[in-house]
Every structure is written in structure tokens, then in C-alpha cells.
C-alpha positions as CSV (number, residue, x, y, z in Angstrom):
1,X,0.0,0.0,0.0
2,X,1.3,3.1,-0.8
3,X,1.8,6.4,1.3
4,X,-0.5,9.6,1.0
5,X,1.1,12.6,-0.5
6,X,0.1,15.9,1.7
7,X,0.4,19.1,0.9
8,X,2.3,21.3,3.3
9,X,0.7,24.9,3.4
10,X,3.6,26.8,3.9
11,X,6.0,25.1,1.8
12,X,6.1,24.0,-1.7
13,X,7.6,21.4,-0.4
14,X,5.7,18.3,-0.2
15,X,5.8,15.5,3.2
16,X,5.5,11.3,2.8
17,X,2.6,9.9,5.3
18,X,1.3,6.9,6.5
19,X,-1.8,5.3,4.8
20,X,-3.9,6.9,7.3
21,X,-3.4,10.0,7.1
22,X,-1.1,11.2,9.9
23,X,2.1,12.8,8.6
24,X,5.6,11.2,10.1
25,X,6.6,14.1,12.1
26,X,2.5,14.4,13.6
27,X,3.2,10.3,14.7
28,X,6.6,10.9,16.4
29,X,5.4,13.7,18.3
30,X,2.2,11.5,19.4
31,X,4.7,8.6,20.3
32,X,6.6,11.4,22.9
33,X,3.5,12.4,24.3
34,X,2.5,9.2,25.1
35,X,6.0,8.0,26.3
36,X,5.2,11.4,28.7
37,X,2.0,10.3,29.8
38,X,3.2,6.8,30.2
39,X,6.2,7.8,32.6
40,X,3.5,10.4,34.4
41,X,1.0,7.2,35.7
42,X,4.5,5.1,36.4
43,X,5.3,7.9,38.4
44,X,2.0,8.1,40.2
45,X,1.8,4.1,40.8
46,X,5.2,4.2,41.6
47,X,4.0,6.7,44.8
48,X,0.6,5.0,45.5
49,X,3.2,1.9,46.0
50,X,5.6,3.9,47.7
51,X,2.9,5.5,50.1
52,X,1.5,1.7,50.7
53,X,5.2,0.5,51.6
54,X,5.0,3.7,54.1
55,X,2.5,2.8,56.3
56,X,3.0,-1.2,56.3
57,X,6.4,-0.4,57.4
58,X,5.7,2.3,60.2
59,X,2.9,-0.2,61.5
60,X,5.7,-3.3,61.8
61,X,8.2,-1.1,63.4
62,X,6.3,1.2,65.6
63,X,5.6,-1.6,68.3
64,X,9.2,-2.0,69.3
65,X,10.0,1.9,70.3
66,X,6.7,1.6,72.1
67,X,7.4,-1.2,73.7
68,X,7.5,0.2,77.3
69,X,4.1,1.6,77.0
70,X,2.8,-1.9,76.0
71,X,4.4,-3.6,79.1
72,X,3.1,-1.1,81.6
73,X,-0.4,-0.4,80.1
74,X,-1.1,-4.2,79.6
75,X,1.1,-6.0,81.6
76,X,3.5,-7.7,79.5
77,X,6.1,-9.9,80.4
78,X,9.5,-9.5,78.1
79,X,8.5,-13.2,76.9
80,X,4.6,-12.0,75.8
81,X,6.5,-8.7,74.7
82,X,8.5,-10.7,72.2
83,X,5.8,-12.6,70.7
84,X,3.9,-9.4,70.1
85,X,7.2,-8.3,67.9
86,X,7.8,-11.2,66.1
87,X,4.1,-12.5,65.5
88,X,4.1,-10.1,62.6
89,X,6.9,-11.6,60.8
90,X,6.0,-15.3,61.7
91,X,2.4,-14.8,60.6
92,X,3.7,-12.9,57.3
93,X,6.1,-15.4,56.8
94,X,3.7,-18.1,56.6
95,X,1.1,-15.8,54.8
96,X,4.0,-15.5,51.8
97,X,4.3,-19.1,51.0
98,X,0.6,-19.7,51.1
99,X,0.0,-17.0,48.7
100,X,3.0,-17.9,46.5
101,X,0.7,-20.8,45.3
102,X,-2.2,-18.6,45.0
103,X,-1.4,-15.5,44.0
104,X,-0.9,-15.9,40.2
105,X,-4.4,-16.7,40.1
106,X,-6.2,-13.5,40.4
107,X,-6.0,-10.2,38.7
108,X,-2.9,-7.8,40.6
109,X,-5.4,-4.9,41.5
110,X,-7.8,-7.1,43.2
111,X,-5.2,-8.7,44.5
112,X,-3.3,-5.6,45.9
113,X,-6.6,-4.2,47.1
114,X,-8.2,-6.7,49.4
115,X,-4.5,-7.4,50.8
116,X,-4.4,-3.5,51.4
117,X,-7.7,-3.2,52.9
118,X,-7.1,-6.0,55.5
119,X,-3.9,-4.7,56.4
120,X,-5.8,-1.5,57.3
121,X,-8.5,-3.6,58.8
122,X,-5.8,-5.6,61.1
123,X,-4.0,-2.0,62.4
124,X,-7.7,-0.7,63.2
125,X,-7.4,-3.6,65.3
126,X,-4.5,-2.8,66.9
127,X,-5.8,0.1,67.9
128,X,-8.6,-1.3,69.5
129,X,-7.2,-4.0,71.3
130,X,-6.9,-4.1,75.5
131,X,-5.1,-6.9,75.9
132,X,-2.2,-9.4,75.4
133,X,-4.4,-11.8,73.3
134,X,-6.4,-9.4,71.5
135,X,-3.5,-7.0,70.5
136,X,-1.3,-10.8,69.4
137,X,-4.5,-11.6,67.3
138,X,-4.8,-8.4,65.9
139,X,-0.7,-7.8,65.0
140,X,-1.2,-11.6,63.6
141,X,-4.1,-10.4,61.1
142,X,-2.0,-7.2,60.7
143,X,1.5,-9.5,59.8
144,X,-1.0,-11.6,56.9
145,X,-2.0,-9.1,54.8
146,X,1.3,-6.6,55.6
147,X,3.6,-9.2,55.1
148,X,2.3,-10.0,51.3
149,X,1.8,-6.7,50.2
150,X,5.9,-6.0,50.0
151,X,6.5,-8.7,47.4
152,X,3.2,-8.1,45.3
153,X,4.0,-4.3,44.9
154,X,7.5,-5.3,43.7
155,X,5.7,-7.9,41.4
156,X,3.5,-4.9,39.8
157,X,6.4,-2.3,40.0
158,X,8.2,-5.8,37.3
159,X,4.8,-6.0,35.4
160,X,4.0,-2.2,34.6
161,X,7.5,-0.7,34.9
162,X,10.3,-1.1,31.8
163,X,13.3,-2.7,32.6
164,X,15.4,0.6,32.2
165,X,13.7,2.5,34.4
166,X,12.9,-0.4,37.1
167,X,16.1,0.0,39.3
168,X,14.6,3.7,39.9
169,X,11.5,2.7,41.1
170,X,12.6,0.2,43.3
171,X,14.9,2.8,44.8
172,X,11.7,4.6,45.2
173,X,10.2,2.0,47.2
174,X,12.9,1.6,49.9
175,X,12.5,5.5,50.2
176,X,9.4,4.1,51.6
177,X,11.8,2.8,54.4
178,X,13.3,5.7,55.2
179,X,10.9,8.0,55.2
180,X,9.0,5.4,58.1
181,X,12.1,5.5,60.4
182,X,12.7,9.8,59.7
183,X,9.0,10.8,60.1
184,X,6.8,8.2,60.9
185,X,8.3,6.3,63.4
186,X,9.6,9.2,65.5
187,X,6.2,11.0,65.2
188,X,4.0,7.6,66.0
189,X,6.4,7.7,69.2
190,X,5.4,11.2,70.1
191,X,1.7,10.5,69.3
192,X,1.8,7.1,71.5
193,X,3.7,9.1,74.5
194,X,0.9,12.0,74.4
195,X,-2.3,10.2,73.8
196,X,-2.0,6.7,74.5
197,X,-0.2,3.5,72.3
198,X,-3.3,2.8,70.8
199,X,-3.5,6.4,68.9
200,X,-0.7,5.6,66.6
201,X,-2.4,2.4,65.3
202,X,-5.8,4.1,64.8
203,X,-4.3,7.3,62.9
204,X,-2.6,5.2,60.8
205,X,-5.5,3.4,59.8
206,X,-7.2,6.5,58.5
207,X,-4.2,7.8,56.7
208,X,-4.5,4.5,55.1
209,X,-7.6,5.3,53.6
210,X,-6.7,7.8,50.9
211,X,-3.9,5.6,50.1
212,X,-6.3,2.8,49.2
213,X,-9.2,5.0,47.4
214,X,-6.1,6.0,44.9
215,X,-5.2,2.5,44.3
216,X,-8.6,2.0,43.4
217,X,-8.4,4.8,40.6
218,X,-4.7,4.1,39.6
219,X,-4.1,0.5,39.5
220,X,-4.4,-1.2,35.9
221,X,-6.3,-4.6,35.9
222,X,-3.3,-6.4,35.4
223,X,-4.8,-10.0,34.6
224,X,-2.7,-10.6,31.2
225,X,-0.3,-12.9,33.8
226,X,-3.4,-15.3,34.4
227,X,-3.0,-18.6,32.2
228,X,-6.3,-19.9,30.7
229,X,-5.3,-23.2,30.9
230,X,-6.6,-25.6,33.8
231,X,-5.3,-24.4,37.3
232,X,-1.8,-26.4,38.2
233,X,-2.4,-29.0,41.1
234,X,-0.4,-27.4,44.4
235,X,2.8,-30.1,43.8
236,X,2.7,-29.2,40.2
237,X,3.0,-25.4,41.7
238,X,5.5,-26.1,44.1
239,X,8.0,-27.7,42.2
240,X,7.2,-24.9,39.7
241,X,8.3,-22.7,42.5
242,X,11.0,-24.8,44.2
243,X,12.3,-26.4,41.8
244,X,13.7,-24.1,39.5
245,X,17.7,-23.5,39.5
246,X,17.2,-19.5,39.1
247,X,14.2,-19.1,41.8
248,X,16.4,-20.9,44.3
249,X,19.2,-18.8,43.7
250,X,16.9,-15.5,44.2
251,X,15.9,-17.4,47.1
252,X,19.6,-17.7,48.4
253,X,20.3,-14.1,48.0
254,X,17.4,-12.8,49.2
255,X,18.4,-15.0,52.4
256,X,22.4,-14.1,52.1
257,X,21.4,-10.2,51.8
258,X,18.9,-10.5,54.7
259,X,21.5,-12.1,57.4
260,X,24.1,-9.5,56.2
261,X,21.9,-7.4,58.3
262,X,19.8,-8.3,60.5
263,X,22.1,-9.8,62.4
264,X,23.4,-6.8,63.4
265,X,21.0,-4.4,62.9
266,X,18.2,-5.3,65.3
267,X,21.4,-4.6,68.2
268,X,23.0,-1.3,67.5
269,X,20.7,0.7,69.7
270,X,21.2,-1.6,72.6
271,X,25.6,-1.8,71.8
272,X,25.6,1.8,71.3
273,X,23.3,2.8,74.7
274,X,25.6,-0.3,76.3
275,X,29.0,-0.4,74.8
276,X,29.6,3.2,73.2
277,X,28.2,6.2,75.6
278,X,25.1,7.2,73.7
279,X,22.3,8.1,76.1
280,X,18.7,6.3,75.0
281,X,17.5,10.4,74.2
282,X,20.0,10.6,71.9
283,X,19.3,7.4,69.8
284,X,16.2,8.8,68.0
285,X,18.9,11.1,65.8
286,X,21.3,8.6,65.3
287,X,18.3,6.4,63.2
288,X,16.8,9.8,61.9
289,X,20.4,10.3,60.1
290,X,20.1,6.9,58.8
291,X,16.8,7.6,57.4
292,X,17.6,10.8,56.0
293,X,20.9,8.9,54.2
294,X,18.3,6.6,53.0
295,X,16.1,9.1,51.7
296,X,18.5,10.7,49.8
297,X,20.6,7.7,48.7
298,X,18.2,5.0,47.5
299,X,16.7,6.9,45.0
300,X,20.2,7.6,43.2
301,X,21.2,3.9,44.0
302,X,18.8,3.0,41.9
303,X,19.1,5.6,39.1
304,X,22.7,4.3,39.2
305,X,21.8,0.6,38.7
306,X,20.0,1.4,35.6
307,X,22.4,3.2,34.1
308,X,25.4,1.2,35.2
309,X,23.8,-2.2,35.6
310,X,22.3,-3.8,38.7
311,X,24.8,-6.5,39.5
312,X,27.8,-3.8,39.6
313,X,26.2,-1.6,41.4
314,X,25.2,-4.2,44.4
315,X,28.5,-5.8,44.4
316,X,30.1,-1.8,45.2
317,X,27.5,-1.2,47.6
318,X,27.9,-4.7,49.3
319,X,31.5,-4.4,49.3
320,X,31.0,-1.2,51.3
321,X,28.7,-2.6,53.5
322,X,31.0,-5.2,54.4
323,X,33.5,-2.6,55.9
324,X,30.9,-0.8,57.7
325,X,29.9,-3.9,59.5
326,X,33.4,-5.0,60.8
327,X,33.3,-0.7,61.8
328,X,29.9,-0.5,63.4
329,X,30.4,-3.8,65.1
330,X,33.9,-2.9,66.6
331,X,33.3,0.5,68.4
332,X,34.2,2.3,71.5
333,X,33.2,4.8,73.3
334,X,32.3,7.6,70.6
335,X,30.0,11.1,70.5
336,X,26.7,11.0,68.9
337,X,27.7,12.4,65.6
338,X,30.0,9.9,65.6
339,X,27.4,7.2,66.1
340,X,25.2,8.5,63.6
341,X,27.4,9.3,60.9
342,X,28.9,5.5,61.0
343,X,25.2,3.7,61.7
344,X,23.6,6.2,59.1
345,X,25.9,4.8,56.0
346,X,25.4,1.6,57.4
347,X,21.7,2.0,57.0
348,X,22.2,3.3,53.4
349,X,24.3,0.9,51.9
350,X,21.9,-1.9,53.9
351,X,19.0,0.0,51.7
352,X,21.4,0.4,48.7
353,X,22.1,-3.1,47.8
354,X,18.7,-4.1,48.5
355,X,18.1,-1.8,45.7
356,X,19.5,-3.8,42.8
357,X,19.2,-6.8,45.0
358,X,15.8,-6.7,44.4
359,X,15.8,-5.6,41.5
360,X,17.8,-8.7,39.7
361,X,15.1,-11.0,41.7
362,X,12.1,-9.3,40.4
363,X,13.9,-9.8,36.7
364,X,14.6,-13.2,37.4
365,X,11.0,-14.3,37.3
366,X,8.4,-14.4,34.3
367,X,5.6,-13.3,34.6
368,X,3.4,-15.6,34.8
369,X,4.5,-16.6,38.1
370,X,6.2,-13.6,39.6
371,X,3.5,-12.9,41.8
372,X,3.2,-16.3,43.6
373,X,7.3,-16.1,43.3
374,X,7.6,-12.5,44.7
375,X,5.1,-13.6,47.3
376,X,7.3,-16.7,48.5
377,X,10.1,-14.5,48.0
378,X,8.7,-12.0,50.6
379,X,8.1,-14.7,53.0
380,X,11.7,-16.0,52.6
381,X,12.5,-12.0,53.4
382,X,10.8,-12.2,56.7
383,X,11.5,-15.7,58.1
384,X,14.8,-14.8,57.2
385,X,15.1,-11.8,58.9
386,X,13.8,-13.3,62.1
387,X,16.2,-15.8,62.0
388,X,18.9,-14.0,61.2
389,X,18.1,-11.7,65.1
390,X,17.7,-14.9,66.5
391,X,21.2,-16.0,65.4
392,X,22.7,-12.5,66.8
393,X,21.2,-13.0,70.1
394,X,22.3,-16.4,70.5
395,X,25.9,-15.3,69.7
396,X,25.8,-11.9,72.0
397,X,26.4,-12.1,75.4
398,X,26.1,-9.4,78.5
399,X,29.1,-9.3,80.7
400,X,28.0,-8.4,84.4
401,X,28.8,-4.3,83.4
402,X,26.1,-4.8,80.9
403,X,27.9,-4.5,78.0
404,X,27.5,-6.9,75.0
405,X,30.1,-9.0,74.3
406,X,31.2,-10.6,71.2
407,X,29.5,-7.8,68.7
408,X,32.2,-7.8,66.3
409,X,31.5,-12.1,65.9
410,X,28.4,-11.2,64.9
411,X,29.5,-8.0,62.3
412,X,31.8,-11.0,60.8
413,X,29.0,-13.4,60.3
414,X,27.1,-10.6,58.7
415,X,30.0,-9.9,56.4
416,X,30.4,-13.6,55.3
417,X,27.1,-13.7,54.3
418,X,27.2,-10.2,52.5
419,X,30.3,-12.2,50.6
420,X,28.8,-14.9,49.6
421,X,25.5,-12.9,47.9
422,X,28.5,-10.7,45.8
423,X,28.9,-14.6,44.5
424,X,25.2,-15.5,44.1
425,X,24.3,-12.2,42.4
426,X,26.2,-13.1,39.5
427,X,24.7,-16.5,39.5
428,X,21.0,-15.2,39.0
429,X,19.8,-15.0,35.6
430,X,17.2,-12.6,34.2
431,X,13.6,-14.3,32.9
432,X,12.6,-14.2,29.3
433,X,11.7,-10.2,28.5
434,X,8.3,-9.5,27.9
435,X,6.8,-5.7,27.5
436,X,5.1,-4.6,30.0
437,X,2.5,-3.1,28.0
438,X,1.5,-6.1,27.4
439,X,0.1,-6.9,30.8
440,X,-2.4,-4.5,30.0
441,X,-4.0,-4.0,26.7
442,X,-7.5,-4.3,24.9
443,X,-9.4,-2.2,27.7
444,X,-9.6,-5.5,29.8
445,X,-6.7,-6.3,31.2
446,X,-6.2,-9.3,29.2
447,X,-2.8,-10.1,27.7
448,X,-2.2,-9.3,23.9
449,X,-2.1,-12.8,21.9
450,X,1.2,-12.1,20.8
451,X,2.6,-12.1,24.1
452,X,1.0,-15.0,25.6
């Protein structure tokens, strides 16, 4: 078929266009303007995401600064205190592997959305509870929908956002992070010291609500993942899952990553008050400088790890980390700025290669399945995690002073483990590209034929 000759008005000079009618030029500047408008809703999912992340992660850590409160007002013995604090994580944990065999069987918004409103559901809860068994039920109910939502977001943040620009938005997510432990953690603190623990819970509930009304409007359908053919049985899924070489090696550095920090992490407030000089008033600017680090310094972690490559840029970060470890891990008695000039790096190169990290294992995954995977994957975050404190505490020691005693074992078991995930990053392969337009196409939702 041949082109349409069209007459330019204030030229003699005569332009080539398409069969339909739209000259060249008219169809390149339509392709910008919807590369604009495509980058613009990234940009405002990519918040909505962020803004989710924000108050799932203020509502896991805002129980252990208020931890005082909760022993006095209720009662709590340290051992009921402790299974308050880590019934989250257990109860998300579990939540994540049951919904990794699930998960790629409904649409991502509706998904994302009942997971989202039952998290805000379980921290009403939270807020409402008088007791030791009502507030462990209600941080259980909280830790099943929270503990999910982490992994699907990153699963919808691979579906919608390109490759080249997903390193940036994943960055934008752990600003999520930081942003909870500047501004929403200290101010939950101040809110629970002036009007009661149970006001932080309930306010944060209600700032929720916005949140969720604006997933409602910007979240896609998002269904074009969803296989037509008969649903797998649950072995079929699990060796899916499982039995893949490349999931199990995003599996082992999710795990590698995770105990290169949080064995030390959970700690450092409690070494620096014990071992280092720091009063307990002057801890809440030693993690506010982490958190502004973190701010800052995810966001062009991530920029770098598209531009550079992702694997690069979390073996320099990692390698960092390392050091910082061995330095946080082996201190004396020091001044607060001090404190939070070493703990705040630590904090952002913990963040930073978390970036990338996460990155590669949301590229690692088709799909198909990355929701179920990211979901298993978030689960293996958590459990991990937990174990990984566990480990440091079994390892630390007090001396009758009250120091802690054998820190700096514990910084070099972090730092093996942040060695051996500079190995398994390069191990990981990246999944079969698709476009993420793709995902959503047709008006429905539904997955363009070509791409299935």
C-alpha cells in the first residue's frame, strides 16, 4: 500500500505519510506524548506503591519503640513482649508461602486491594485491642495481609514498569523505608507518649484510607499474567516454584542479603546505649540520620543501577557494606555524631544493595509466576530476617557491666554472608523479556495474543 502525498501549506515542499493520514513528524510527536503520559501514571503508581510500603512499614516497626508503653499499660512480660514483635513476621512469613501458590491466580489490582484493605482492617485492630491476646491476634491479622503486600507491589512495579527504568522505582520504594524511620516512626512515638499506644495504630488506619481510594483509581487490571489453561495441582506449583535453579538462587540471596543485616542491625541501639556512651535520648537522631541517608541515597542507587547495571552496582555497595559492618560492630566509646554518621551509612548501603538486589530478583521471574514467586520471596524476606536476630542473640552475650560481648563475631558473620550474595548475584539469571504493555492492553486487562 502506498503512502498519501500531503500538501504542506507553507511550503512547496511536499511530506510522505502513513496510509492513514497522519504525517511522520504528527506520529513521532504522538509517540513522545505518550512515552510522557506513560512515565507520568508510572510515576503516580510508583507513589501510591511507595505510600503503601510507608504505612505497612511504620505499623511493623512502631511496636518496638513503644514497647515500654505496652508492658506497663497491659502487663506484658519480656516473653509475651517478644511474641507481640515477632508474631508479625511469623504470621507474614507463613502468609507468603501460602500466597505464593495462590497469588498468580487472580488479577494484581484485586489482588493488591483486598491485601491492602485487610492490612488497614488488622491496624484498626490494633488500635482497639486491650489486651495481650487481643493485640497478638490483631498484630497476627495485621502480619498476613502486611507481610504479602511488600512482594506483590515489587511484582507490579516488574509487570508495569520497563526494565530501564525499574532499578529507579525500586529505589523509590525503599524511600518508603526511610521516610518510616525519619518521620513516621519518631512522630508515632510522640503521638503514642501524648495520647495513649493505641492512637498511633488508629491514625494510621485513617491515613491509610486515601492511600487505598487512589489504588482504586490508579491501579491497571493487570490480569494478562493469568493462564487460561486448567489451574496447576499445588505439587505441580510447588515444584514450579522450588524447583527451578534460578528461583532458588533469588531465594539464596534474598536470604544471604537478609542475614548480612539483620544480624546486626536489630542490636546497635542496645551496643551503642551499652558499649559506646550514647544516652537512650540521643538514639532517635542517630536512626533519623540513617533515614535521611536513606532518603536521599536509594533513590540515586537505583538511578545508578539502571544506568550502570544492577549486579555492579550491588557488588560496590555490598562491598561497602561489608567494611561498615566489621566498623559498626567494633566501636568504643564515641560522640553522637559519631554514632550517627557510621550507623547512618550503614543503614544506606543496607537499603542500597537491597536496591539492585531486588531488582535482579524481580527480573529473574516471568511473569506468569512472579506474583506467587515474589510472594514466597517476601516470605523468605521475613522468616529470614527473624532468623537471622535470633542468630545474633544467641551469639551476643552481656558481661555483668552490661555490656554486650562478642558484637564484632556477629558483624563478621554478617559480612560472610554479604560475601557470599557478591557470588550469588552473579549466579542469577534474568527471565525471558516481555513488554510490560503487554500486561495490559485491549481495555480489559487481558494479555495481547502475541505475548502469551
Amino acid at each position: 500500500m502506498e503512502g498519501q502525498v500531503v500538501e504542506d501549506s507553507a511550503s512547496p515542499m511536499r511530506r510522505v505519510a502513513k496510509p492513514w493520514g497522519f504525517p511522520i513528524s504528527d506520529m513521532v510527536d504522538m509517540d513522545e506524548a505518550a512515552s510522557r503520559a506513560q512515565r507520568r501514571r508510572e510515576l503516580i503508581l510508583v507513589l501510591m506503591l511507595a505510600s503503601v510500603q510507608f504505612t505497612s512499614i511504620v505499623d511493623f516497626m512502631l511496636v518496638m519503640p513503644l514497647g515500654p508503653q505496652l508492658r506497663r499499660v497491659l502487663g506484658l512480660s519480656p516473653d509475651q513482649f517478644g511474641r507481640i514483635v515477632s508474631s508479625y513476621t511469623v504470621a507474614a512469613g507463613v502468609a507468603g508461602f501460602i500466597a505464593s501458590f495462590v497469588m498468580d491466580r487472580f488479577g494484581r489490582k484485586a489482588a493488591f486491594l483486598t491485601l491492602y484493605a485487610g492490612f488497614l482492617i488488622g491496624t484498626f485492630l490494633c488500635g482497639m485491642a486491650w489486651s495481650f491476646s487481643t493485640l497478638l491476634a490483631a498484630r497476627v491479622a495485621t502480619g498476613v495481609f502486611g507481610g504479602i503486600l511488600g512482594g506483590l507491589a515489587l511484582a507490579i512495579v516488574g509487570d508495569v514498569v520497563p526494565e530501564e527504568r525499574r532499578g529507579r522505582a525500586t529505589g523509590a520504594l525503599m524511600s518508603a523505608f526511610a521516610i518510616a524511620s525519619v518521620v513516621g516512626v519518631p512522630v508515632g512515638l510522640k503521638i503514642g507518649t501524648s495520647h495513649g499506644w493505641q492512637a498511633p495504630f488508629l491514625i494510621l488506619a485513617a491515613l491509610g484510607l486515601p492511600v487505598l481510594l487512589l489504588a482504586i483509581r490508579v491501579l491497571p487490571p493487570m490480569r494478562g499474567h493469568i493462564s487460561h489453561r486448567e489451574p496447576a495441582s499445588i505439587w505441580r506449583r510447588t515444584v514450579d516454584m522450588f524447583g527451578s535453579a534460578n528461583h532458588l538462587r533469588a531465594f539464596a540471596l534474598t536470604v544471604a542479603v537478609m542475614f548480612g543485616g539483620f544480624t546486626v542491625i536489630p542490636y546497635i541501639s542496645v551496643y551503642l546505649v551499652a558499649n559506646c556512651g550514647i544516652r537512650e535520648d540521643q538514639l532517635l537522631w542517630v536512626f533519623v540520620s540513617g533515614g535521611l541517608l536513606t532518603l536521599v541515597g536509594a533513590p540515586l542507587i537505583g538511578r545508578a543501577a539502571d544506568h550502570f547495571g544492577k549486579l555492579l552496582i550491588f557488588r560496590i555497595v555490598a562491598s561497602i557494606a561489608c567494611f561498615l559492618l566489621i566498623a559498626v560492630t567494633s566501636l568504643g566509646a564515641i560522640t553522637i555524631w559519631t554514632a550517627s554518621a557510621v550507623f547512618g551509612c550503614l543503614m544506606l548501603a543496607n537499603a542500597g544493595r537491597m536496591v539492585p538486589a531486588l531488582a535482579m530478583v524481580t527480573g529473574s521471574v516471568e511473569p506468569a509466576h512472579r506474583g506467587g514467586f515474589m510472594s514466597a520471596n517476601s516470605a523468605v524476606q521475613h522468616l529470614a530476617a527473624g532468623i537471622a536476630a535470633d542468630v545474633g542473640g544467641w551469639i551476643l552475650i552481656e558481661s555483668p557491666t552490661g555490656e554486650l560481648l562478642h558484637y564484632d563475631r556477629v558483624g563478621w558473620l554478617a559480612v560472610s554472608f554479604t560475601v557470599r550474595s557478591l557470588w550469588l548475584a552473579g549466579r542469577l539469571r534474568a527471565a525471558r523479556p516481555s513488554s510490560p504493555a503487554s500486561i495490559v492492553v485491549d481495555g480489559r486487562g487481558d494479555q495481547a495474543p502475541e505475548a502469551r
